[in-house]
C-alpha positions in Angstrom: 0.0 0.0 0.0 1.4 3.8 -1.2 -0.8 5.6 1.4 -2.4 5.1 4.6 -5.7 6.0 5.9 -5.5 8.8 8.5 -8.2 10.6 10.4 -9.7 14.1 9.8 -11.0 13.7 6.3 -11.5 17.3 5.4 -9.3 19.0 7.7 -6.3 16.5 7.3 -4.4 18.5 4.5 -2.3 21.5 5.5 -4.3 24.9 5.0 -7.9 23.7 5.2 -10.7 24.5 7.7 -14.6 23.5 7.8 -17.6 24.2 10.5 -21.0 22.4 10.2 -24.2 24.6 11.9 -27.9 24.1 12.3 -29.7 26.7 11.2 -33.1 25.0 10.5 -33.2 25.0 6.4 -35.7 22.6 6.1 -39.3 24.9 5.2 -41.0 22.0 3.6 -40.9 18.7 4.5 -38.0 16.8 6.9 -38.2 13.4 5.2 -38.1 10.3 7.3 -34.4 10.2 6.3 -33.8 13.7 7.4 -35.9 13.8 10.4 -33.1 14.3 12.5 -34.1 17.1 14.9 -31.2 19.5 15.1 -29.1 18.0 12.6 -26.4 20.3 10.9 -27.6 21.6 7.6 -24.8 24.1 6.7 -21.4 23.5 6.0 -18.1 25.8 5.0 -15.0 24.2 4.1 -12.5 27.2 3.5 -8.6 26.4 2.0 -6.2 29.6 3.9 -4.2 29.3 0.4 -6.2 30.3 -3.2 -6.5 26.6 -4.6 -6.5 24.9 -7.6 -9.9 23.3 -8.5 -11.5 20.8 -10.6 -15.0 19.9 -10.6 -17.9 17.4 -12.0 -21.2 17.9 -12.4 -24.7 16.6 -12.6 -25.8 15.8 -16.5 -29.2 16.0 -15.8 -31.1 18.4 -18.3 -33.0 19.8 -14.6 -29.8 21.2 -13.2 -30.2 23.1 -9.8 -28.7 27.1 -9.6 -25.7 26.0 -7.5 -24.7 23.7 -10.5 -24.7 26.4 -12.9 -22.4 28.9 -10.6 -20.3 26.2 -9.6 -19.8 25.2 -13.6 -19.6 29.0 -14.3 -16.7 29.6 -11.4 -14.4 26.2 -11.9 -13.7 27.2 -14.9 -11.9 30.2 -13.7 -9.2 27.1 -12.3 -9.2 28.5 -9.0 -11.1 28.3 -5.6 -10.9 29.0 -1.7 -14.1 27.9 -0.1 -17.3 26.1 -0.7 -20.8 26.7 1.6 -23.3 24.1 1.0 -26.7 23.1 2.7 -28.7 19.9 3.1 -32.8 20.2 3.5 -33.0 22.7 0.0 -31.9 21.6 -3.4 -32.1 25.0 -4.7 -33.5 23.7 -7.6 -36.2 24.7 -9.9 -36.4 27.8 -7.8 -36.3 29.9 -11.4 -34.0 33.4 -11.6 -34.6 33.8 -7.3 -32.8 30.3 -6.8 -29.8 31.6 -9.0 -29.6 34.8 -7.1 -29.9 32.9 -3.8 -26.9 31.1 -4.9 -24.6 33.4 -6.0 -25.5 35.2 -2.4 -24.5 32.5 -0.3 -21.2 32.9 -2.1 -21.2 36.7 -1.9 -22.3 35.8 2.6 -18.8 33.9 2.4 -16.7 36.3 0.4 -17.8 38.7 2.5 -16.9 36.6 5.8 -13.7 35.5 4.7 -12.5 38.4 2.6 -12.2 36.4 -0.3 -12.9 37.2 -4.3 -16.6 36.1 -4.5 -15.6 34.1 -7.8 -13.2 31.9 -5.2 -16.4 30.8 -3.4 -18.1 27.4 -4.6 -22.0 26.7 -3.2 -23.4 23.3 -3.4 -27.2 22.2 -2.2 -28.9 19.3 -1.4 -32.7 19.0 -0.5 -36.5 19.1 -1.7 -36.9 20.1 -5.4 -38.7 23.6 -5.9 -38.7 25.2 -2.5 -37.2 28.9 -2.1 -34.1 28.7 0.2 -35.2 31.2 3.3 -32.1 33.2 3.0 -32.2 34.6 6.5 -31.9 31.3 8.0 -28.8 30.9 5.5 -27.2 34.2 6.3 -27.6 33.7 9.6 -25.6 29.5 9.5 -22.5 31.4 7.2 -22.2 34.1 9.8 -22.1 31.4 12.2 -20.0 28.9 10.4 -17.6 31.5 9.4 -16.9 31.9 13.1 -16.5 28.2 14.1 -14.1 27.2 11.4 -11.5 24.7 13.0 -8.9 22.2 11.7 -10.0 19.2 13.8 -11.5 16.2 12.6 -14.6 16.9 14.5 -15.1 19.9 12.9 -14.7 17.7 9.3 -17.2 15.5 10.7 -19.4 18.0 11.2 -19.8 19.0 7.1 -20.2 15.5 6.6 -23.3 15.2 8.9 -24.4 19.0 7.4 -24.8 17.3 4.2 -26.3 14.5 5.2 -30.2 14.5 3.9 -31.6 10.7 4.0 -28.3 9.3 4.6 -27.9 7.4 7.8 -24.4 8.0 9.0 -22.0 10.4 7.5 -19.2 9.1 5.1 -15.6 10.2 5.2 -12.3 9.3 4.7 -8.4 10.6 4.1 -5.2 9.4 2.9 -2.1 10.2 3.5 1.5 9.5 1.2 4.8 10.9 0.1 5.0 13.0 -3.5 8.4 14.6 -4.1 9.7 13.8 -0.6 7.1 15.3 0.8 4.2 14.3 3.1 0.7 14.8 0.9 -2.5 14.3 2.2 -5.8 14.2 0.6 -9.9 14.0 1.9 -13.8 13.7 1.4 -16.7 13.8 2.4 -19.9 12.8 0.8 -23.8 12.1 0.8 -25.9 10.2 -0.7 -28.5 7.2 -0.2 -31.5 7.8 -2.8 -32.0 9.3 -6.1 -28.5 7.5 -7.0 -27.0 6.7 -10.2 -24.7 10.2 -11.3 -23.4 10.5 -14.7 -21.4 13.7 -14.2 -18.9 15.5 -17.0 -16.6 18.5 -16.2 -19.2 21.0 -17.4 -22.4 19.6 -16.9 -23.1 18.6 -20.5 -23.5 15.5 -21.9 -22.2 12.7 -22.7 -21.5 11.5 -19.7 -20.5 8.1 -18.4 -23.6 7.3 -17.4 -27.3 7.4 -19.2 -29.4 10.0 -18.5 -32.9 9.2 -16.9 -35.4 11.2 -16.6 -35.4 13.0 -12.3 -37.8 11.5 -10.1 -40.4 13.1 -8.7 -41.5 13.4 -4.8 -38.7 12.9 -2.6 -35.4 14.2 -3.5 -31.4 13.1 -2.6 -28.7 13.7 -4.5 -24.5 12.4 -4.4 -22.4 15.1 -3.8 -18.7 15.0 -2.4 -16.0 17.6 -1.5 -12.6 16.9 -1.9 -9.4 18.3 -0.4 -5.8 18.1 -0.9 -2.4 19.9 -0.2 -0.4 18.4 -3.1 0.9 21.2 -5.6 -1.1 20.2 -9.2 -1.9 22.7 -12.2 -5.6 23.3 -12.3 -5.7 21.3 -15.9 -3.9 18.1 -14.7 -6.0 18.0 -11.6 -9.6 18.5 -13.7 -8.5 15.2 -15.5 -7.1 13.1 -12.7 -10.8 14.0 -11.5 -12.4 13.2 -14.6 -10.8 9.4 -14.4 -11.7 9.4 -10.4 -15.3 10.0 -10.6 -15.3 8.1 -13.9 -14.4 4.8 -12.3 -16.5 5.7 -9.3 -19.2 7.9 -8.7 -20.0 7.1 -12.0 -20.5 3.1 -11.7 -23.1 3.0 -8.6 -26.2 3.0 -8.7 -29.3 2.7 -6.1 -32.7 3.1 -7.7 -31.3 4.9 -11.5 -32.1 8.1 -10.7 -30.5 11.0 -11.3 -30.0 13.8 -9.5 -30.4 17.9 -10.3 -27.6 18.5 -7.8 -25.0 16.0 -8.4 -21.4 17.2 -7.8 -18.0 16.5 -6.8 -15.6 19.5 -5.8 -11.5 19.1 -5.8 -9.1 21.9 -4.3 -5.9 21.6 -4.1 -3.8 24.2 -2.2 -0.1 23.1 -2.9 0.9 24.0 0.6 2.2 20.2 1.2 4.9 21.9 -1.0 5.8 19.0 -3.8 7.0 19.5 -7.3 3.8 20.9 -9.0 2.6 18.3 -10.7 1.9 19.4 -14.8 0.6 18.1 -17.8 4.0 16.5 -19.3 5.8 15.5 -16.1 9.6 13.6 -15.9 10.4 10.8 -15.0 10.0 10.9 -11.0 7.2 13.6 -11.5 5.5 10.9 -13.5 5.9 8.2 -10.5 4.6 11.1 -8.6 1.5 12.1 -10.8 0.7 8.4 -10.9 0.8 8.1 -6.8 -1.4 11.0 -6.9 -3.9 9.7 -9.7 -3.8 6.3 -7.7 -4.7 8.0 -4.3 -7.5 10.0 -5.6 -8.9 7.1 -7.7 -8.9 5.8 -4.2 -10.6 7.9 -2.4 -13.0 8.4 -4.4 -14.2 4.6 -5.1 -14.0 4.5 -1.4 -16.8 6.7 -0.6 -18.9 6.0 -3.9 -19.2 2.4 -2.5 -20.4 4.3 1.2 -23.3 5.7 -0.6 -24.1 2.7 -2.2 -23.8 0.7 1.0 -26.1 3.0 2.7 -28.8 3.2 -0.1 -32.2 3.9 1.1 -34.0 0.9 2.6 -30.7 -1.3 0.6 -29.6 -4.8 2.4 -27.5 -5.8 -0.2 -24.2 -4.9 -2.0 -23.8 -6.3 -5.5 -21.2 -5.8 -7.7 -21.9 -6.3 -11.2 -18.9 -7.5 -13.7 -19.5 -7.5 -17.1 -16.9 -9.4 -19.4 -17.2 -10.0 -23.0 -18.8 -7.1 -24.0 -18.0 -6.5 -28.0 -17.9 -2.7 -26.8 -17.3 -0.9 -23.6 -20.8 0.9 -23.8 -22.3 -2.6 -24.5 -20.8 -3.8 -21.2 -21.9 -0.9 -19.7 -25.5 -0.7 -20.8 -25.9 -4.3 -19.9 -24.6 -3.6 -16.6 -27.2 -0.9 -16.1 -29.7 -3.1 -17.2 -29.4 -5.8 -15.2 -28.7 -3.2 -11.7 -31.9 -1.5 -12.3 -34.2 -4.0 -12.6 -36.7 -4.0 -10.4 -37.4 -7.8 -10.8 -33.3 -8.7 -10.8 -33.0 -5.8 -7.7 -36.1 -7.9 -5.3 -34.8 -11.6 -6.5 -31.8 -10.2 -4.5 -33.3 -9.0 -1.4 -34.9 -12.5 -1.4 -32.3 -14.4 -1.5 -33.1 -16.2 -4.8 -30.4 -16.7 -7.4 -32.9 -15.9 -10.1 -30.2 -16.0 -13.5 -34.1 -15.8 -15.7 -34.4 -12.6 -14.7 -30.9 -11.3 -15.1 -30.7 -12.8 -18.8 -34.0 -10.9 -19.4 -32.6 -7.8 -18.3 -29.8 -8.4 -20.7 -31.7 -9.3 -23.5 -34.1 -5.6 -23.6 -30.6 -4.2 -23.0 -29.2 -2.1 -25.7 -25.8 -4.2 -25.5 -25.2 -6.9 -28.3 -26.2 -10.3 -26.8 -26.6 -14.0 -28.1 -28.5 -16.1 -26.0 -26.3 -18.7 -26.5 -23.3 -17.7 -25.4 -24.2 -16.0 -22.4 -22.4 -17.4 -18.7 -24.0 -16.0 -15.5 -22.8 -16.8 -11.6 -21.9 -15.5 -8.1 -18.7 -15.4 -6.1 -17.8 -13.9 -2.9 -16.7 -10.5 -3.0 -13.3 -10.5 -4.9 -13.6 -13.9 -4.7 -11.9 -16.3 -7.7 -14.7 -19.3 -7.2 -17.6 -18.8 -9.4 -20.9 -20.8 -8.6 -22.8 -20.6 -12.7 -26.1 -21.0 -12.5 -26.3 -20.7 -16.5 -23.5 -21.6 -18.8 -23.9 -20.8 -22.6 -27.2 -19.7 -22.4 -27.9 -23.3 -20.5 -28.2 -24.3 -16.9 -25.8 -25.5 -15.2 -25.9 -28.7 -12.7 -25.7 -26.4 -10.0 -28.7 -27.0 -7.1 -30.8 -24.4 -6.2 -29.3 -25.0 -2.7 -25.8 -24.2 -3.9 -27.4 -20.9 -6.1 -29.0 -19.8 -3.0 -25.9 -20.2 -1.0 -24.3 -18.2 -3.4 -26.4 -15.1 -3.4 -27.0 -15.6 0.6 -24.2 -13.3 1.7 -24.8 -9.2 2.2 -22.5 -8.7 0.2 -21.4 -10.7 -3.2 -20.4 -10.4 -6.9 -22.5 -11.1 -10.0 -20.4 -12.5 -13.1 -22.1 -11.9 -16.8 -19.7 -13.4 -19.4 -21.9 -12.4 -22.8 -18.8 -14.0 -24.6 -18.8 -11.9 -28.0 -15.6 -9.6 -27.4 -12.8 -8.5 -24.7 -14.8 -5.3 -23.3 -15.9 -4.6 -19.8 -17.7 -3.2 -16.8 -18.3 -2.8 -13.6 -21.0 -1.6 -11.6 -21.7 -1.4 -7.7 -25.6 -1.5 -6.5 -28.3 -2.5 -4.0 -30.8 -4.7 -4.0 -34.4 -3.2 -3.7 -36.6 -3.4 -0.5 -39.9 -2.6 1.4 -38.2 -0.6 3.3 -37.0 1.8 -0.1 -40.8 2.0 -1.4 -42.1 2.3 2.6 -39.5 5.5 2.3 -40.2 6.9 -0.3 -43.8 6.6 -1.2 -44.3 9.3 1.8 -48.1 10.2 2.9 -49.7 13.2 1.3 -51.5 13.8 4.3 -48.3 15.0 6.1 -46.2 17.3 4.6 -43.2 15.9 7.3 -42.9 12.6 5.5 -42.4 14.3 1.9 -39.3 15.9 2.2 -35.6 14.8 2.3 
């Protein structure tokens, strides 16, 4: 291992400070998931250095006003601080949302002395409620005041951004780039409304269909990344690009994307390594490769925490996809076979149910011949693969050994569709009572529709 997990998340690189505050955002609507009394609803992380920053984005045609600053400002290749809220998405909120945005940054610039363009916003919420703005000013003056270095004070952004996640996910890393001691952090959300497919600037394609957003309750993936590793702002949008590509881009929970999705990289330099560039040496190379490594990491690492903690999930299936004659055949049939409802229950019941898998394939918009098609389970990682269908045939395994198979909380699907040397994978849930119980909500009280 080049890097070793360390605590503080956020807060562990050099030059970076974050507060989480309660100031009672939520108008309309807590959500079951966000019911959560005086949970923390506002966070600031602030870098002391002007960073570099790189930055992904939701590719959903509904894109909420924080997006569309954020796209606006990261192209600008630097940053200092990012405010965001949980219990308000900000979206569909029309020309106010957009100026509500933009103020939050303005609150912080003004707070922190910095160049509004500096200051990021990100939301996370109910779709089409007005943010009340004094309840915002009031949490940046607040936040502003608290901001700390300590990994409590990490933790508390990730619980501000919590909405129907049940625990807060963070991690950091730490390793050596240049003879010198790097670190690097996140934080993230997410439980429902889960399947990103997020681009640089928002537009599409991404890697990732797009599906149409779902109505009633609303969560969204976001993360916020931090690092005191020297990088150009160019070099570090594309290690991003490939991080959130293999990551936050391959989960899914119920195929629903978000308005809000994002994923937010600074990088302050003040770890004080070679700057990394675009056409390194030699060691710079070994170095740029560390760093790529790392991040790919870290990210991957909390994408799987969402999926882990989907809404109502009891299962953690990863899909792999070999055999594909192209890599967006292996990854539409991935999708296909994640999202089914049918494939998605078989799991949470235990049953080994390969019919509807190979259905799920077949409507797929991937290239497949019945008759060549392998399906079967292993452990996680594992080498030993029980086939319950081998060429488009069953196999002579039991029902007892299929169920066995599929019995752990955890487990990987195999699809060999035999027709070329492409492939995928994809991390989801199963799909319970407990997700529809959640999010069905009851009309009758406005508490339950939230989230």
């Amino acid at each position: 291992m080049k890097w070793q997990v360390i605590p503080g998340s956020i807060t562990a690189p050099q030059g970076f400070l974050a507060a989480g505050v309660f100031c009672d955002l939520k108008r309309l609507g807590t959500g079951k998931g966000s019911n959560k009394g005086r949970k923390r609803d506002l966070g600031l992380i602030v870098s002391e250095a002007p960073a570099a920053v790189a930055g992904m984005f939701t590719t959903n045609q509904t894109c909420a006003a924080p997006v569309k600053v954020c796209v606006e400002r990261v192209g600008g290749g630097v940053a200092q601080a990012i405010v965001v809220n949980s219990g308000n998405a900000n979206a569909c909120t029309g020309g106010q949302g957009l100026r509500d945005a933009v103020t939050m940054t303005a609150l912080v610039a003004r707070e922190l002395r910095l160049p509004v363009e500096h200051v990021l916003v990100g939301s996370t919420g109910r779709i089409g409620v007005p943010l009340p703005m004094e309840n915002v000013r009031e949490g940046i003056h607040r936040a502003a005041g608290l901001l700390g270095r300590s990994p409590a004070q990490a933790a508390e952004v990730a619980e501000a951004i919590m909405t129907s996640d049940t625990r807060p996910k963070q991690i950091a890393v730490e390793f050596t780039l240049g003879g010198k001691t790097v670190r690097l952090g996140g934080v993230c959300k997410g439980a429902g409304m889960i399947q990103p497919g997020m681009s640089p600037t928002g537009a599409r394609p991404a890697s990732a269909p797009q599906p149409a957003t779902k109505r009633g309750l609303h969560a969204t993936m976001m993360c916020f990344l931090t690092t005191d590793a020297s990088i150009e702002a160019r070099l570090l949008r594309r290690c991003l690009q490939e991080a959130v590509a293999l990551s936050f881009n391959r989960i899914t929970v119920d195929g629903d994307m978000s308005t809000n999705d994002t994923v937010l990289l600074l990088a302050n330099g003040l770890a004080g390594n070679p700057c990394l560039k675009g056409a390194p040496r030699l060691a710079a190379a070994r170095d740029l490769r560390l760093f790529r490594a790392a991040l790919n990491h870290v990210c991957l690492e909390l994408a799987k925490m969402i999926v882990r903690d989907g809404e109502g999930a009891s299962r953690f299936v990863t899909i792999r996809v070999t055999g594909a004659k192209t890599s967006t055949d292996a990854d539409a049939a991935a999708r296909a076979v994640a999202n089914s409802a049918l494939v998605k229950t078989s799991w949470h019941g235990g049953d080994p149910n390969w019919g509807r898998i190979i259905a799920a394939l077949g409507y797929s918009a991937a290239t497949v011949i019945e008759d060549k098609v392998d399906i079967g389970y292993s452990l996680p990682g594992g080498r030993k693969v029980v086939y319950g269908l081998k060429g488009g045939q069953p196999t002579r395994v039991t029902f007892r050994q299929a169920c066995a198979a599929v019995a752990p909380k955890e487990f990987d699907l195999h699809i060999n569709l035999n027709l070329g040397r492409a492939e995928a994978v994809l991390y989801a849930t199963d799909l319970t009572e407990a997700y529809v119980d959640f999010n069905k909500g009851d009309v009758t009280d406005p508490a339950s529709l939230g989230g």
